[in-house]
N, C-alpha and C positions, 0 to 999 in steps of 0.2 A: 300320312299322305300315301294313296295310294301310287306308284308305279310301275309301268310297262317297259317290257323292255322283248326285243327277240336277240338269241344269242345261239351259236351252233349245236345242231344236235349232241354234237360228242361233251359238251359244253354243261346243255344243262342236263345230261345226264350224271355228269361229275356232282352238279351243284346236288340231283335229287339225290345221290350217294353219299356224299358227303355230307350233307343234313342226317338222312337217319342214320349215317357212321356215329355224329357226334349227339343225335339226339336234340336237334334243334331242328324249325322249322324253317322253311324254305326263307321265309321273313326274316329271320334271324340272321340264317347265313348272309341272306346280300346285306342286310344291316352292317354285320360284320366287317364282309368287304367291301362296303361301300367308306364305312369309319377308316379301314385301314389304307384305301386307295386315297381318300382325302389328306390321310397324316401324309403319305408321300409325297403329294402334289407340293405341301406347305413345305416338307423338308427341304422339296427340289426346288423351289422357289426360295429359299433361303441357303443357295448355296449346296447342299447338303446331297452328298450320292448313296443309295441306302444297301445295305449289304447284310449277309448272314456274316454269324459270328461259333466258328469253330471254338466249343466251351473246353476242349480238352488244349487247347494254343493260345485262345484269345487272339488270332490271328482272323480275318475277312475270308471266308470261304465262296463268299457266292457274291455277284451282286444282281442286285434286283431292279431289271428293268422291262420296261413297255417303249411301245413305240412314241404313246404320249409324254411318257414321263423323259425320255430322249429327246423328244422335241425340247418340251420345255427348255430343259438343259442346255439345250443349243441356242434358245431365244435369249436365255440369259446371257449367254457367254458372245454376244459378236464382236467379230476381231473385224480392223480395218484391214482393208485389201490394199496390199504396196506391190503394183507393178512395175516395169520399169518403162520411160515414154516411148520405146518403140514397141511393145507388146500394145501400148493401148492405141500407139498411132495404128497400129494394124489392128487392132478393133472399129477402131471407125473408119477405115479402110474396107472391112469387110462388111461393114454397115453400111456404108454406100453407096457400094457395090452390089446390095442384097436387090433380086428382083421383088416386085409388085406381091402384092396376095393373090393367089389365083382365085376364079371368081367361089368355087367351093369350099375354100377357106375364108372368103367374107360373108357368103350363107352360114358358116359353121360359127362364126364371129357374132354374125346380126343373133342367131339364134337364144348364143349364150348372150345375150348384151352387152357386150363390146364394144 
C-alpha cells in the first residue's frame, strides 16, 4: 500500500539520514516505525507504559512517550469527579448566571455546526 504523509522539514530530514545511516530505504524506515508505533499503541491499551531499560541496572532509564500515546493513557484511566455540594452549587450558580452568546460567537458556532 502506498502512503502519504507531510511531516516537518527537520523531520524528514532525520528520516532521509537515518535510512542511509542504516542502509534501508526510506520505505523501510517508516515500515519500521510505523510496526513499532503500533506495538505501543497495543501496549498502551493494555495497560502498559513503555520505557528504555538501562542494561548495565536493569533499572527504567527513559520513558517513551507522545502526545497520542498520553492521551490514550488518559482515556483509559477515567477517575470519577467527587466535589463537594457547594463547589457544585456554585457551578450551577455560575451557570446561570452566564450571559447569552454574543452574536459573533453564534456566527463562529453556526459556522463550525453547533
Amino acid at each position: 500500500m502506498r502512503l502519504e504523509a507531510t511531516v516537518p522539514d527537520n523531520r524528514g530530514t532525520a528520516v532521509v539520514e537515518l535510512a542511509d545511516e542504516l542502509g534501508l530505504s526510506r520505505s523501510q524506515l517508516i515500515d519500521e516505525a510505523l510496526a513499532l508505533f503500533l506495538k505501543a499503541v497495543f501496549e498502551v491499551r493494555s495497560g502498559r507504559r513503555l520505557v528504555t531499560i538501562d542494561p548495565r541496572s536493569s533499572q527504567p532509564a527513559c520513558e517513551i512517550a507522545t502526545p497520542t500515546l498520553a492521551a490514550l493513557e488518559w482515556a483509559l484511566r477515567p477517575e470519577k469527579l467527587q466535589l463537594p455540594p457547594e463547589t457544585l452549587a456554585k457551578v450551577q450558580e455560575l451557570v446561570e448566571a452566564s450571559s447569552p452568546p454574543s452574536p459573533r460567537l453564534q456566527t463562529a458556532a453556526k459556522r463550525h455546526g453547533k
